[in-house]
C-alpha positions as a Python dict, from the first residue, in 0.01 Angstrom:
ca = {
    (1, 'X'): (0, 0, 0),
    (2, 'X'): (278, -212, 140),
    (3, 'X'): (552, -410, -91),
    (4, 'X'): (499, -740, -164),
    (5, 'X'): (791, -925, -259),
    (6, 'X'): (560, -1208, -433),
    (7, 'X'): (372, -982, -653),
    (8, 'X'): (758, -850, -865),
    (9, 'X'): (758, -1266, -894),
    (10, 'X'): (452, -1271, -1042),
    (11, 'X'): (504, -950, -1322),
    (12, 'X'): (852, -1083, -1386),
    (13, 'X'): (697, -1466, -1446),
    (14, 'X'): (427, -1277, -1702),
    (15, 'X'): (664, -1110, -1890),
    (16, 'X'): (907, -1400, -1942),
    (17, 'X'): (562, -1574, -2033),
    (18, 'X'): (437, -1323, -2320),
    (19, 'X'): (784, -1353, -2467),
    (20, 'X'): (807, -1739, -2525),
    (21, 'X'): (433, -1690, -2658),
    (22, 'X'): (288, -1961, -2346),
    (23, 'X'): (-77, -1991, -2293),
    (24, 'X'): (-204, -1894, -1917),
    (25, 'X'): (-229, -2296, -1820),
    (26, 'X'): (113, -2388, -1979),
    (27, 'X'): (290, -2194, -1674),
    (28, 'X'): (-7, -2092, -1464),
    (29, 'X'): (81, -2353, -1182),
    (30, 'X'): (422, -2225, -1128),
    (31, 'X'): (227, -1900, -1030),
    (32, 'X'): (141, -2044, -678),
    (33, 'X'): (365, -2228, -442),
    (34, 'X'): (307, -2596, -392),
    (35, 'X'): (313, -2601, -37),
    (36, 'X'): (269, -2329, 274),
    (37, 'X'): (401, -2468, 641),
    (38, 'X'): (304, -2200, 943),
    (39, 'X'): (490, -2281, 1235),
    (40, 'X'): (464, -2178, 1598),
    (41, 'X'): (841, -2272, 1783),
    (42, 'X'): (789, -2244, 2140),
    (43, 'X'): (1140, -2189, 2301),
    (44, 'X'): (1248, -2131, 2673),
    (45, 'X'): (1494, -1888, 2717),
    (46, 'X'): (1769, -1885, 2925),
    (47, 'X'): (1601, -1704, 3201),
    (48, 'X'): (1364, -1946, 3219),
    (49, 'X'): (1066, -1772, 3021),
    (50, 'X'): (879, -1926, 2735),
    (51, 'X'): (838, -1702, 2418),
    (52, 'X'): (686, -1819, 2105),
    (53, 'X'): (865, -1781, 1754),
    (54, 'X'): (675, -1769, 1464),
    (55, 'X'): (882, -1974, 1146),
    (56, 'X'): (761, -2047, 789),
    (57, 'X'): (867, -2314, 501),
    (58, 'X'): (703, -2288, 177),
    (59, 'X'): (841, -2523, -129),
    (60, 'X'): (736, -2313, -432),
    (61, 'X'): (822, -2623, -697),
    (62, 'X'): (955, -2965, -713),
    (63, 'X'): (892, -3052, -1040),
    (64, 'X'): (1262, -3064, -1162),
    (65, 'X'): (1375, -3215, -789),
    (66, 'X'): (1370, -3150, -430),
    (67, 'X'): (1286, -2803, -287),
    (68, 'X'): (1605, -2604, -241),
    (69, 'X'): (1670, -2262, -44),
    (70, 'X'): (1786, -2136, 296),
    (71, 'X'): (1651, -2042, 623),
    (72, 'X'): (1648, -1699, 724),
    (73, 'X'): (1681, -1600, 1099),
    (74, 'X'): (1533, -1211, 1100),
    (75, 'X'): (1291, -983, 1288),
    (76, 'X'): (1123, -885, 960),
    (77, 'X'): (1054, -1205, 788),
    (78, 'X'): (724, -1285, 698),
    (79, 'X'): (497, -1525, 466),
    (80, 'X'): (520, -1336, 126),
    (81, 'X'): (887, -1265, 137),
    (82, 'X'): (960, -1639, 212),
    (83, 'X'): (709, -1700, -82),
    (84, 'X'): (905, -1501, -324),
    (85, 'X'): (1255, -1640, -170),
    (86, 'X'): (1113, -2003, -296),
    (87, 'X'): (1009, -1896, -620),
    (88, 'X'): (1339, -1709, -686),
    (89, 'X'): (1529, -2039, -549),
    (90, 'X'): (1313, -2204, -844),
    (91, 'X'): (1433, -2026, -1084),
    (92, 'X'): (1753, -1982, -970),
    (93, 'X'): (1831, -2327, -980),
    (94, 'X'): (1676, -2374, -1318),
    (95, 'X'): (1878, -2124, -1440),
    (96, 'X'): (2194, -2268, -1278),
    (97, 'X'): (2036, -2562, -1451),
    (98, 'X'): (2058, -2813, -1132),
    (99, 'X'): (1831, -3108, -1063),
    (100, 'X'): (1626, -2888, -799),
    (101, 'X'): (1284, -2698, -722),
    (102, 'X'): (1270, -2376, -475),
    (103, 'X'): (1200, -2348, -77),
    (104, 'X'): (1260, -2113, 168),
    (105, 'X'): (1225, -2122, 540),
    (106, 'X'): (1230, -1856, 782),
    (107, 'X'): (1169, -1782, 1155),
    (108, 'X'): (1099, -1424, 1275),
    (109, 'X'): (1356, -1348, 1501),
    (110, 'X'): (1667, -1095, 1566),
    (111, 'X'): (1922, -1374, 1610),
    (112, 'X'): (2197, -1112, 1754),
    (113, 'X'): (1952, -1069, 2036),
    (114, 'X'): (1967, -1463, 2140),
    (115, 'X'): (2230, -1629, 2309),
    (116, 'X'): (2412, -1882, 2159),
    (117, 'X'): (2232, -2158, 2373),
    (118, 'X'): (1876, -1990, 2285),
    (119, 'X'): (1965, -1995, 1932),
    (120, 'X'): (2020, -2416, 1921),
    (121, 'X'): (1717, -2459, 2104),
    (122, 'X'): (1517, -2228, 1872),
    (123, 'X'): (1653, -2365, 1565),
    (124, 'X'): (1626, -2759, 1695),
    (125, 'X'): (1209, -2669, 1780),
    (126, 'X'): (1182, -2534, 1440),
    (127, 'X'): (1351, -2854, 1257),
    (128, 'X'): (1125, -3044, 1484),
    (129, 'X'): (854, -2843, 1371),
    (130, 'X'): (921, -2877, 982),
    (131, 'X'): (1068, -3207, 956),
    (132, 'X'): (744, -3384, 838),
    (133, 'X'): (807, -3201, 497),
    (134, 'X'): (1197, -3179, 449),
    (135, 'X'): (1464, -3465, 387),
    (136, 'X'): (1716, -3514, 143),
    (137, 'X'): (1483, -3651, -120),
    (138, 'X'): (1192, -3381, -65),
    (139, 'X'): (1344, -3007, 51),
    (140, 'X'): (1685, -2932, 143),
    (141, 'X'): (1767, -2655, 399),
    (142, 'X'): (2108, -2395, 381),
    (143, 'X'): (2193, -2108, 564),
    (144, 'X'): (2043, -1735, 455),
    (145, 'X'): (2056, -1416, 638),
    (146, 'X'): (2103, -1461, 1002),
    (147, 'X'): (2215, -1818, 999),
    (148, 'X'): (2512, -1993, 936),
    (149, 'X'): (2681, -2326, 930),
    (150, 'X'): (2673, -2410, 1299),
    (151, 'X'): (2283, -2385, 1234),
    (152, 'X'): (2293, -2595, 960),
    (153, 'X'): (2526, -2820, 1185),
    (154, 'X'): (2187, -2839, 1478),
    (155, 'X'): (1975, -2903, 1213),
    (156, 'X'): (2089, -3187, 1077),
    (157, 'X'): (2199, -3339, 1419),
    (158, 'X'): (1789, -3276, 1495),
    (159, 'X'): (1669, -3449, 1225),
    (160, 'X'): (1869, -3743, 1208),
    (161, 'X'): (1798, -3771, 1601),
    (162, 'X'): (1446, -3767, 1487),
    (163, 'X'): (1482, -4064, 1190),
    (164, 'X'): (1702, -4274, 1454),
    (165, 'X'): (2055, -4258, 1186),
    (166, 'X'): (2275, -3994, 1044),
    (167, 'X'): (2115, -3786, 793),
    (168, 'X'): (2421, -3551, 673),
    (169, 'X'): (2198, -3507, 344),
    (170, 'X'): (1959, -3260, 457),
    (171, 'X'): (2108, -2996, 444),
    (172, 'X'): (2358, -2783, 318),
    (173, 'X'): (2625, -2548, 449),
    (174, 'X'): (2720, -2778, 714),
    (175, 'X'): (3045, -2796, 909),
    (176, 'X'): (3317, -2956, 699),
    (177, 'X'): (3292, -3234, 1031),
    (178, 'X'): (2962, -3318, 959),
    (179, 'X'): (2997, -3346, 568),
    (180, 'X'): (2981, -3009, 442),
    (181, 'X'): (3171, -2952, 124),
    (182, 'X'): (3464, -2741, 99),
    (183, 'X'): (3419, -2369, -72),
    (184, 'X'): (3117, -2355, 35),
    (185, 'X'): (3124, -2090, 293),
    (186, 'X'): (3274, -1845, 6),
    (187, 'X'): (3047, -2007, -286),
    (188, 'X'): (2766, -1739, -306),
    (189, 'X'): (3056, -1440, -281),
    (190, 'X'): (3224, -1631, -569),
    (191, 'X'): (2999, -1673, -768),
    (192, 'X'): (2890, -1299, -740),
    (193, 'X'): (3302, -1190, -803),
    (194, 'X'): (3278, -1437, -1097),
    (195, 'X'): (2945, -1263, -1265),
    (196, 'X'): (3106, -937, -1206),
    (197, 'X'): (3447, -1021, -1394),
    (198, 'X'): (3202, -1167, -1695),
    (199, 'X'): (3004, -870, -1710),
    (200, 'X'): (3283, -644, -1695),
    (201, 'X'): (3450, -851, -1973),
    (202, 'X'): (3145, -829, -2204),
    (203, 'X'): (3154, -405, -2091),
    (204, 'X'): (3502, -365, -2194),
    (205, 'X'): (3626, -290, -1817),
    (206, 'X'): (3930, -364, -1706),
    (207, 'X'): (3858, -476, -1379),
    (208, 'X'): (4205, -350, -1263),
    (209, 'X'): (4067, 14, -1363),
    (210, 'X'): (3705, -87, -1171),
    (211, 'X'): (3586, 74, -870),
    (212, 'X'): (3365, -97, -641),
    (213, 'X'): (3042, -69, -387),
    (214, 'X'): (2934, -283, -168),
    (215, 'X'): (2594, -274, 65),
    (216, 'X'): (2578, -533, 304),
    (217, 'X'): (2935, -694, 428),
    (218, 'X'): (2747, -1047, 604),
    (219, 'X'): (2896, -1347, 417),
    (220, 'X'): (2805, -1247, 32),
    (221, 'X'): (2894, -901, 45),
    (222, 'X'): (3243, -985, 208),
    (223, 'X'): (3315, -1237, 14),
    (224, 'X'): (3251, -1093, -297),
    (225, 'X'): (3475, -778, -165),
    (226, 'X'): (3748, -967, -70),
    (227, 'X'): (3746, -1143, -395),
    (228, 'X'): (3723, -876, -628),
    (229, 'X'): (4007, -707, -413),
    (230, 'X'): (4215, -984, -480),
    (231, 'X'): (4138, -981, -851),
    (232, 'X'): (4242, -609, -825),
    (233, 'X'): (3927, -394, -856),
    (234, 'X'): (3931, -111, -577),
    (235, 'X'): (3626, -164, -358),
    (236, 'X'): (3574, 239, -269),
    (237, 'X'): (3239, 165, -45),
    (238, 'X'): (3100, -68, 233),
    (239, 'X'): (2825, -89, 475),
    (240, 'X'): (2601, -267, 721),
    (241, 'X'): (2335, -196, 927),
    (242, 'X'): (2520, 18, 1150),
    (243, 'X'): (2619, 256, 808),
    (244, 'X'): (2880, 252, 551),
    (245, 'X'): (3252, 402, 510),
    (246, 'X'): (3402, 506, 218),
    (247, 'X'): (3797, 547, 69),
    (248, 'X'): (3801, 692, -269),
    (249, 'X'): (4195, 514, -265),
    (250, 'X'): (4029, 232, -231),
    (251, 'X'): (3924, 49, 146),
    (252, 'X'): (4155, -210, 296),
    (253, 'X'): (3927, -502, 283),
    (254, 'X'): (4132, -732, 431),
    (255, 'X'): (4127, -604, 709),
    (256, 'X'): (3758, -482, 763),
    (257, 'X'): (3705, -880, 668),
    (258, 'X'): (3916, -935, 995),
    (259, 'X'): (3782, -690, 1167),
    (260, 'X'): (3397, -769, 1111),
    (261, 'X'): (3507, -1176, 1170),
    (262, 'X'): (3433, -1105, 1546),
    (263, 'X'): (3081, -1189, 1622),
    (264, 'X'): (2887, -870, 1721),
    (265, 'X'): (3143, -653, 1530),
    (266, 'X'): (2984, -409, 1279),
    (267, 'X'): (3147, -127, 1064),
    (268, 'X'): (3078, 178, 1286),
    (269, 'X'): (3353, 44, 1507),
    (270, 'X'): (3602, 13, 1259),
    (271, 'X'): (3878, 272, 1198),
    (272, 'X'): (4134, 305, 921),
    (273, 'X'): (4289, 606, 769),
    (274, 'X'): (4147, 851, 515),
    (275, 'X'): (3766, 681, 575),
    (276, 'X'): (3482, 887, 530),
    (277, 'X'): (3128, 755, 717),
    (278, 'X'): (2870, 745, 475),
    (279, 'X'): (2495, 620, 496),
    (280, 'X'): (2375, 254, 344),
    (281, 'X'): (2139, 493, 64),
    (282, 'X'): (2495, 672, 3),
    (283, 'X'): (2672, 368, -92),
    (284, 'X'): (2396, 273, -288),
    (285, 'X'): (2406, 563, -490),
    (286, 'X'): (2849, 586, -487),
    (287, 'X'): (2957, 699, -814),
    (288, 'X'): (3108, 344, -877),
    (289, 'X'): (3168, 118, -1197),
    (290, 'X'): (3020, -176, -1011),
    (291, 'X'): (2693, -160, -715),
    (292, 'X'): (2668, -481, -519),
    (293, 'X'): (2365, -482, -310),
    (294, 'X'): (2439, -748, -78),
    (295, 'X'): (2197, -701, 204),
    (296, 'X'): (1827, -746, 169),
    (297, 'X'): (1512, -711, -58),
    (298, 'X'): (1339, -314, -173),
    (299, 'X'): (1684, -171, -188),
    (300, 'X'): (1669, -9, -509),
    (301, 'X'): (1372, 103, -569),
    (302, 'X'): (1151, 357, -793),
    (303, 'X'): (1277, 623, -482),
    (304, 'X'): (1589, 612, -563),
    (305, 'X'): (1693, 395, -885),
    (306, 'X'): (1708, 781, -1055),
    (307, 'X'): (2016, 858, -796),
    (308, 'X'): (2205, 517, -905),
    (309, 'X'): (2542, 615, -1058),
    (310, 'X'): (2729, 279, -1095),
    (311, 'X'): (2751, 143, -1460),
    (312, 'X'): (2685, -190, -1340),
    (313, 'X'): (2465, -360, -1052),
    (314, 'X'): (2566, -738, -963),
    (315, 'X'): (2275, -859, -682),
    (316, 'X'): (2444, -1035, -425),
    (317, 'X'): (2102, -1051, -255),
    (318, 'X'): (1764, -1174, -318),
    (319, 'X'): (1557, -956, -483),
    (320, 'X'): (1694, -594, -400),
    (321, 'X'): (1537, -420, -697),
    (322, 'X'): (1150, -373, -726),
    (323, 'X'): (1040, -410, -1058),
    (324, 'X'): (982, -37, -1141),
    (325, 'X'): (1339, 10, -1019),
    (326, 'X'): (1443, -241, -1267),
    (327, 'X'): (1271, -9, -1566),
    (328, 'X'): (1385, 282, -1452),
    (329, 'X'): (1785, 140, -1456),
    (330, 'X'): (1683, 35, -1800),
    (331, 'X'): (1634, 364, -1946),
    (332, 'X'): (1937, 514, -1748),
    (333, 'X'): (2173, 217, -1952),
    (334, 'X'): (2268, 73, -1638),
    (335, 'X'): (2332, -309, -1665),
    (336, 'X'): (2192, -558, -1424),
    (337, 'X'): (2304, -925, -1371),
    (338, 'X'): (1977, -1042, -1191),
    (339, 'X'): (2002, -1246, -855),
    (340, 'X'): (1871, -1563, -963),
    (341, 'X'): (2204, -1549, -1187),
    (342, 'X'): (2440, -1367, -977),
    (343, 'X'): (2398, -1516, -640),
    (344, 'X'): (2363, -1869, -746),
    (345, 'X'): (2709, -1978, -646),
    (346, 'X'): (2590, -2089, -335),
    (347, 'X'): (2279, -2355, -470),
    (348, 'X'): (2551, -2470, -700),
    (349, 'X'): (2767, -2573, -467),
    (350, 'X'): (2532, -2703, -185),
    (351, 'X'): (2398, -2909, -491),
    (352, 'X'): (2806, -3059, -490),
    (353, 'X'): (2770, -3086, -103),
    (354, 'X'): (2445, -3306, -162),
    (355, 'X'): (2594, -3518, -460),
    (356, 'X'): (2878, -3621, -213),
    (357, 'X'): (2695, -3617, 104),
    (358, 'X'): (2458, -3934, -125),
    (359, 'X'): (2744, -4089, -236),
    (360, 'X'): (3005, -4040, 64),
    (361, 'X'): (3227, -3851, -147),
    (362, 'X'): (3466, -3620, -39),
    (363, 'X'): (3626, -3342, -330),
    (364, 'X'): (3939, -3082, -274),
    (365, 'X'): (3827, -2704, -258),
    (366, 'X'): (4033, -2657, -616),
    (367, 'X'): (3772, -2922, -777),
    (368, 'X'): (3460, -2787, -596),
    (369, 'X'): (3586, -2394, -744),
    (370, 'X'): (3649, -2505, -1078),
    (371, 'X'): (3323, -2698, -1115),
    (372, 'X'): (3126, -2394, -981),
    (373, 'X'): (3358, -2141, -1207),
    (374, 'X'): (3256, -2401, -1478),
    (375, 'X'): (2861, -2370, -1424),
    (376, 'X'): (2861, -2010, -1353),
    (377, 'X'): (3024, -1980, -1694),
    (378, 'X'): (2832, -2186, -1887),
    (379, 'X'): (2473, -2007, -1704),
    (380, 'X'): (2633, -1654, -1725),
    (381, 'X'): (2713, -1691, -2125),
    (382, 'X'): (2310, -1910, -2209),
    (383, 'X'): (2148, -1553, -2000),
    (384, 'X'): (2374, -1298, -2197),
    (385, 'X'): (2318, -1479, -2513),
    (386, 'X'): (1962, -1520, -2509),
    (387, 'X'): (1944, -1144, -2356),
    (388, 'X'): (2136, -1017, -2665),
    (389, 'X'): (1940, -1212, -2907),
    (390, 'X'): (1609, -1064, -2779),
    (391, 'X'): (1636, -769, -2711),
    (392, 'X'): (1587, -771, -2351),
    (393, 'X'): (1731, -713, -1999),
    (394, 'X'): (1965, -970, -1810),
    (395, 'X'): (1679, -991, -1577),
    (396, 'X'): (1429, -1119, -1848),
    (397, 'X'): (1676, -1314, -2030),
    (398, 'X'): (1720, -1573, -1686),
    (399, 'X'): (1392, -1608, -1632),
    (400, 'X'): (1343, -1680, -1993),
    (401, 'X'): (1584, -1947, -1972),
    (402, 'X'): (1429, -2038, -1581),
    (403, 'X'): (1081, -2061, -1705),
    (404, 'X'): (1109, -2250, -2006),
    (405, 'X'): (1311, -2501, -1819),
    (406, 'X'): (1034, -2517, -1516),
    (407, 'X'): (753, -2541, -1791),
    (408, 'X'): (918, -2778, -1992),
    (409, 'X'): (976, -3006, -1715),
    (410, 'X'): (569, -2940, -1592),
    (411, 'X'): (434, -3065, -1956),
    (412, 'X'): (660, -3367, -1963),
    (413, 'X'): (548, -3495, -1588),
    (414, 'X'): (139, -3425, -1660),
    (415, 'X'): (-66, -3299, -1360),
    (416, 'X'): (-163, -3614, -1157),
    (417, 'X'): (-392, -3771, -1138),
}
């Protein structure tokens, strides 16, 4: 039977339910995503042929604000993992405790096999395509895997072609030229550096003494390596899709950051002295004190979660543990800080994009870092609290916190009509 992403959404929903003692119809709508858009983005390619892209958007909730979450550019996207991406983005933002539902958009595509050119007019079709249910008031796009900020940058020059005036407010991750905030590009990476420090804090590691994996070096896992190098841990593993390298010294990261900057650049055609070329399931299972899956969903899973040996996993992506992963980490005492806690650097700070994109505000990277260090803090400390004071994993502690805020929110609106 093949994985569904939607259905570890759904067990991980019950459980937080049966703990805060809610009937089935207190929480039984956020079970099922508001709204499902199918798309079919024709495209003509630079030879001249047509081919036809299929793309998705599905807002999970909007009952605490606008749909929030990114679109993914990727040959193996499909309907139920952009479903569980919008639920998670729910929940993630209720945890980061931001006016915002979850979305998620995604077109299946291998964006590395697209010119530059083919890419615009791909990603223009698609706004085109969902722009009768996004907006700055009703679900806000940002970059995910296999997009970026010059994305972001077509589609907001799409849709405010479409509305006749300048629309900078929907979305997020722009170009600083078009309104995008500063610290954004590193925000998710921070935020998943910041978690780690916490969590080592709470452990008793000194983060000087720390040794550190990373799988996946796009923009989270880089970021979150450089970071942590410059806060002194010794990042020992790396990969990408090409494989991983490891230095048990410790990896110049740096200059792999430099190195993998180039577009088309991945680690198999790096060198540096002393490396060792490892596989992605061998960094996984690195005999690290921290694990930062930073690539995609299924990664740790009840195949391997047995052969983890880090002390503590940090998920720089979206769901990269199944849920009988997640028990089986449990019983082995390894500690988890969940995604939807983790990784939410990045909605915090496209929420402080969209605050000053309303209000034609402009703040200094310092104030936009401090204000994110400042929520992740705050969220970080409510899910280890709560965690502690139930008994529980970090995992069921956020969506304790996520679900009572989503429910709450649900009984004090009514159903309409």
């Amino acid at each position: 039977m093949a994985y569904n992403p939607y259905d570890n959404v759904l067990a991980t929903v019950e459980k937080a339910a049966k703990i805060l003692g809610y009937t089935p119809e207190e929480y039984e709508a956020v079970k099922y995503p508001e709204r499902e858009l199918s798309v079919s983005v024709p495209v003509r390619m630079d030879d001249g042929s047509v081919r036809v892209f299929q793309g998705y958007r599905v807002q999970h909730s909007t009952v605490r604000g606008p749909a929030k979450g990114g679109i993914r550019y990727h040959q193996n996207v499909n309907k139920d993992e952009v479903k569980a991406l919008a639920a998670w983005m729910t929940f993630k933002c209720a945890v980061a405790d931001i006016p915002y539902g979850g979305g998620k958009g995604g077109v299946v595509v291998d964006p590395t096999k697209l010119s530059v050119a083919e890419l615009q007019r791909l990603t223009r079709r698609f706004t085109a395509m969902i722009a009768p249910i996004i907006g700055p008031d009703r679900d806000i796009p940002a970059p995910d895997v296999g997009t970026n900020a010059d994305v972001m940058g077509w589609i907001m020059d799409t849709y405010s072609m479409l509305n006749g005036h300048s629309t900078p407010a929907v979305v997020t991750g722009k170009p600083i030229q078009l309104g995008g905030s500063q610290g954004r590009g590193e925000a998710t990476g921070r935020g998943v550096m910041l978690n780690a420090l916490y969590i080592c804090e709470k452990m008793g590691v000194d983060i000087h003494n720390a040794t550190i994996a990373v799988q996946g070096m796009g923009n989270v896992g880089s970021v979150s390596a450089r970071l942590l190098y410059e806060e002194g841990a010794k990042v020992v593993a790396v990969s990408d899709v090409s494989g991983g390298i490891y230095k048990a010294e410790g990896l110049d990261i740096p200059a792999i950051c430099q190195y993998l900057s180039t577009r088309g650049n991945l680690l198999s055609g790096y060198t540096e002295d002393g490396i060792t070329r490892i596989s992605n399931e061998e960094v996984l299972e690195s005999d690290v004190t921290v694990l930062i899956p930073a690539a995609l969903e299924n990664q740790i899973n009840e195949q391997n979660a047995d052969r983890i040996r880090a002390k503590i996993i940090v998920e720089g992506a979206n769901g990269p543990t199944t849920i009988e992963a997640d028990d089986i980490l449990d019983k082995k005492g390894i500690v988890l800080v969940p995604d939807i806690l983790a990784n939410s650097g990045g909605v915090v700070v496209s929420y402080f994009e969209w605050v000053q994109n309303l209000q034609a505000l402009e703040w200094e990277e310092k104030e936009v870092n401090e204000k994110l260090r400042r929520n992740m803090d705050k969220a970080f400390n409510s899910v280890y609290d709560i965690a502690k004071q139930k008994g529980v994993t970090l995992r069921t502690g956020a969506y304790l916190i996520a679900l009572k805020r989503v429910v709450e929110s649900m009984h004090f609106r009514g159903i309409w009509p």
